[in-house]
C-alpha positions as CSV (number, residue, x, y, z in Angstrom):
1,X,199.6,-117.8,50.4
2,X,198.2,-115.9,47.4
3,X,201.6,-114.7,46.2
4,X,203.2,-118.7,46.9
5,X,200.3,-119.9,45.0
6,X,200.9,-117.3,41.8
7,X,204.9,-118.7,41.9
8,X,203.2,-122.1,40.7
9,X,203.2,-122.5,36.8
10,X,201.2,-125.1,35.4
11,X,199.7,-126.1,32.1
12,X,196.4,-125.2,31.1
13,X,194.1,-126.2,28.2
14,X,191.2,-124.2,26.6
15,X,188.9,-125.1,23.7
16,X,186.2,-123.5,22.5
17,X,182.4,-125.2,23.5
18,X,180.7,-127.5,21.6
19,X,177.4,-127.1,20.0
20,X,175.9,-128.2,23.4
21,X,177.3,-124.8,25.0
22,X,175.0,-123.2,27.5
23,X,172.3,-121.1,25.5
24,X,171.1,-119.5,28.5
25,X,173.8,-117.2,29.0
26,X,173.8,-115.0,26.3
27,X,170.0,-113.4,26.1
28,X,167.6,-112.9,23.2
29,X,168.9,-110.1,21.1
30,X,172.2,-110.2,21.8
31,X,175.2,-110.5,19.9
32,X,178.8,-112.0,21.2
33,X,181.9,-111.5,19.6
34,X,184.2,-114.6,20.5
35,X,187.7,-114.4,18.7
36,X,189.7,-118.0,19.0
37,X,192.7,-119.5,17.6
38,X,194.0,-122.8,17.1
39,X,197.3,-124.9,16.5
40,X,196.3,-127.9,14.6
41,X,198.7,-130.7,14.3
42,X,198.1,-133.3,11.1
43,X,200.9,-135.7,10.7
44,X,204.2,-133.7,11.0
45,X,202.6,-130.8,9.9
46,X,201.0,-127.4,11.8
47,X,199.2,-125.1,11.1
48,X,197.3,-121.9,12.8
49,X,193.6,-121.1,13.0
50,X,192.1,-117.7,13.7
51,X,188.7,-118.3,14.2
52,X,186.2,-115.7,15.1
53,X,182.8,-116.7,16.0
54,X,179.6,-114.2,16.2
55,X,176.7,-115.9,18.1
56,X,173.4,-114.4,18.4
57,X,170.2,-115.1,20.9
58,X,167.3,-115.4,19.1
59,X,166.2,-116.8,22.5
60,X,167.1,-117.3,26.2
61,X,168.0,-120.7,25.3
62,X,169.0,-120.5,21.4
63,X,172.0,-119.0,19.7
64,X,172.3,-119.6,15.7
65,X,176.2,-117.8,14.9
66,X,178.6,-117.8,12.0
67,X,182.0,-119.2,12.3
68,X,185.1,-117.7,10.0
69,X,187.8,-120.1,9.1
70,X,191.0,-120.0,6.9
């Protein structure tokens, strides 16, 4: 059944989480090194995203992180 079920190809969709992403996994003192990219469509146009994120608890239950676009 496992092997049938891997046969199956779907479409997925990721995003990254919104400000409202849960805090409490990360831990006070720690850093996370999250790298993302993104296809953004304006008009006819595209254009590609790298976006690498660096979030940091400064609590259980708050990150503050810095976001690099271009």
């Amino acid at each position: 059944m496992g092997t049938a079920a891997a046969l199956v190809v779907g479409t997925a969709f990721a995003a990254h989480p919104l400000l409202t992403e849960d805090a409490g996994t990360q831990g006070q003192g720690k850093f996370e090194l999250e790298l993302g990219a993104h296809q953004v469509r304006n008009g006819g146009s595209k254009a590609f995203e790298f976006r690498p994120q660096l979030p940091y608890g400064i609590v259980d239950t708050l990150l503050v992180g810095a976001t690099l676009r271009w």
